[in-house]
Structures are given as structure tokens and as C-alpha cells.
N, C-alpha and C positions, 0 to 999 in steps of 0.2 A: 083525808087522803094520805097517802104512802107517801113517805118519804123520799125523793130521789134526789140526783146532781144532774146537770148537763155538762159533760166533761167534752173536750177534743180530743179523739185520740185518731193516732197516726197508723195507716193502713196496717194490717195483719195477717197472718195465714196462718189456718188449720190443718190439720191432717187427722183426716175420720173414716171410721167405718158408719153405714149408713142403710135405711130402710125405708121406703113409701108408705107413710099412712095409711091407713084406711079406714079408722075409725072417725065418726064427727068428732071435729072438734068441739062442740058443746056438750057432748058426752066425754066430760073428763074422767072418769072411773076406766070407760072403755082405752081411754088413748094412755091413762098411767100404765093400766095390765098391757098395754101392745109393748110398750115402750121397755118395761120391765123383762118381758121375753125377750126381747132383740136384745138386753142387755146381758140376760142371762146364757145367753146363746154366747155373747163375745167373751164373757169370762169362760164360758163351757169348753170353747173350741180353742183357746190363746190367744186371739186376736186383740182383748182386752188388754191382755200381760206383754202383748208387740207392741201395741201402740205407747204403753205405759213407759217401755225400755227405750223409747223412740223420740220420748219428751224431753225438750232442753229446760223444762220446770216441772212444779207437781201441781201445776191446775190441770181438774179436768173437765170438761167442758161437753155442753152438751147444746145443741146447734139445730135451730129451726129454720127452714127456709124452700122457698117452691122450685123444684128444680125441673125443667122438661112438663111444667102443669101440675107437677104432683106435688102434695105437701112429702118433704121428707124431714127425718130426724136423725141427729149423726151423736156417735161419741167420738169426741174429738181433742187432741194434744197441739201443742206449738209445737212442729216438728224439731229435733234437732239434728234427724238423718231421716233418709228418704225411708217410706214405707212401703214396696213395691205394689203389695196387694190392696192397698188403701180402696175405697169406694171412692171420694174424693177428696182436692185440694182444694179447701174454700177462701175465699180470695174477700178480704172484709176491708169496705173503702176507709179512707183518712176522709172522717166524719164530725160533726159533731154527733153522741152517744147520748142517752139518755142512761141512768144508771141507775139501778135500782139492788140495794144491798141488804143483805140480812144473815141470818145465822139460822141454823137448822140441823134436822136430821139429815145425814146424808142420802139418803136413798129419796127426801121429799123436798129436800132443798131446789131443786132446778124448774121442779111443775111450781112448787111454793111460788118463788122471786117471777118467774111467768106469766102465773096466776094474778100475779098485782101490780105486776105492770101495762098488762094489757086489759085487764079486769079494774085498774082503778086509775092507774095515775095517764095512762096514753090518754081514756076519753077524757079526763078532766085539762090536758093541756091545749091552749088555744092559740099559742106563737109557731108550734110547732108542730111537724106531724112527719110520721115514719113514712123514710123514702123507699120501704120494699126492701128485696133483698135479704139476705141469711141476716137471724138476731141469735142471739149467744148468750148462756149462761156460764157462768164457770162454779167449780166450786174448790176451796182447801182446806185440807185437815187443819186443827189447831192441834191436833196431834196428841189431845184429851179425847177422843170420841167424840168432837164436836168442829161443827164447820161452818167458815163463813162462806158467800157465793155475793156473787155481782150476774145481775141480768145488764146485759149492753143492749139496745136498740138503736139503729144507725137514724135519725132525723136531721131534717132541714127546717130551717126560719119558715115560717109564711109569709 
């Protein structure tokens, strides 16, 4: 199994631009190519390079969770000034996190750390289990071409 931590970490907020799935989720080929357009669209238009000017750090984060029924997916900064046009504020409780850490290509880091935490190490835990809610990747340059990312998942004891 994957390696992970159970950390506590103390509530959080996001600030993202954001889009409604539509591809299955078990079709992962489908959901990287959707995912990679919406990205390609926010570097395209500057919305990418606002929210980047907008960060009070250099993680950037990428942010899964059901909102109004729909699955959505955000690229998302720790704000450190308001972003008017944002999609939304995501609001992440003082938890205990499941962590899941690794090193990667940038552009496959975020499905990477995802992929194995919900593909290996969630079904193998049996004290614990994800209470819903927005889960979060981040990722940061080591500033060689190479980067490390943490998958957070918010759980509770059983």
C-alpha cells in the first residue's frame, strides 16, 4: 500500500476558479483531457496568472468536491487578497487529513497523489473513513523542473 500520514490540520480557505465534470469518473484519460482544457483556458484567458498574483504562497492546488450535486474541479491559491471574479471560496474544515505525498511531473502530479489515495490507501483504511466534502491536492516547484504535492482528504475515526 501507499504510503501516507494522518495529520490534523487546522481549518483553511481556497480561492479558485472552477468547472462541473462531466466526464466518468472511472474514465480517467477522459477526466485528465477535461481537466487539462479548463486549465488551459485559465492560463489562456489570465485568470491562471490573477489567481497566481493573488497567492500569499507558491502552492498550487487543485480541489475536488461536490458542489449543488455536481462533481466539480477548481484551480485553487490560499488567497492573500480578494479575487473578485473567483468561481469560489472553499471553506476546508479543522480535521483530522489523511496525507498522501509524492514527487512528480507537474502537469501529472495532482491526478498522480489522487489516483492513490483513493485507488489504494482510502479502501485499505479501516479506523477511518472520509467525511465528504472538498479533498485537495497541492503541488510546489523544487524550482529544478521537479515537484513535490500532498493529497489532503478530510476523515473522521469510526
Amino acid at each position: 500500500m501507499t504510503d501516507y500520514t494522518l495529520e490534523h490540520k487546522k481549518s483553511f480557505t481556497l480561492t479558485a476558479y472552477g468547472f462541473s465534470i462531466r466526464s466518468n469518473f472511472q474514465d480517467m484519460s477522459a477526466l485528465q483531457k477535461e481537466k487539462a482544457e479548463f486549465w488551459g483556458r485559465l492560463k489562456a484567458d489570465g485568470r491562471f496568472d490573477k489567481l497566481k498574483d493573488a497567492a500569499k504562497n507558491d502552492r498550487e492546488w487543485s480541489v475536488n468536491e461536490v458542489y449543488q450535486g455536481k462533481p466539480w474541479n477548481y484551480f485553487a491559491v490560499e488567497a492573500g487578497k480578494s479575487v473578485v471574479d473567483a468561481t469560489r471560496i472553499i471553506e476546508f474544515p479543522e480535521s483530522e487529513y489523511i496525507v498522501v505525498a509524492g514527487n512528480g511531473e507537474k502537469e501529472a502530479l495532482f491526478d498522480q497523489l489522487t489516483y492513490l489515495a483513493f485507488g489504494e490507501v482510502l479502501p485499505q483504511i479501516t479506523d477511518y473513513a472520509y467525511i465528504g466534502g472538498p479533498n485537495a491536492t497541492y503541488r510546489k516547484d523544487y524550482g529544478d523542473g521537479t515537484f513535490y504535492g500532498e493529497f489532503w482528504v478530510p476523515v473522521v475515526k469510526k
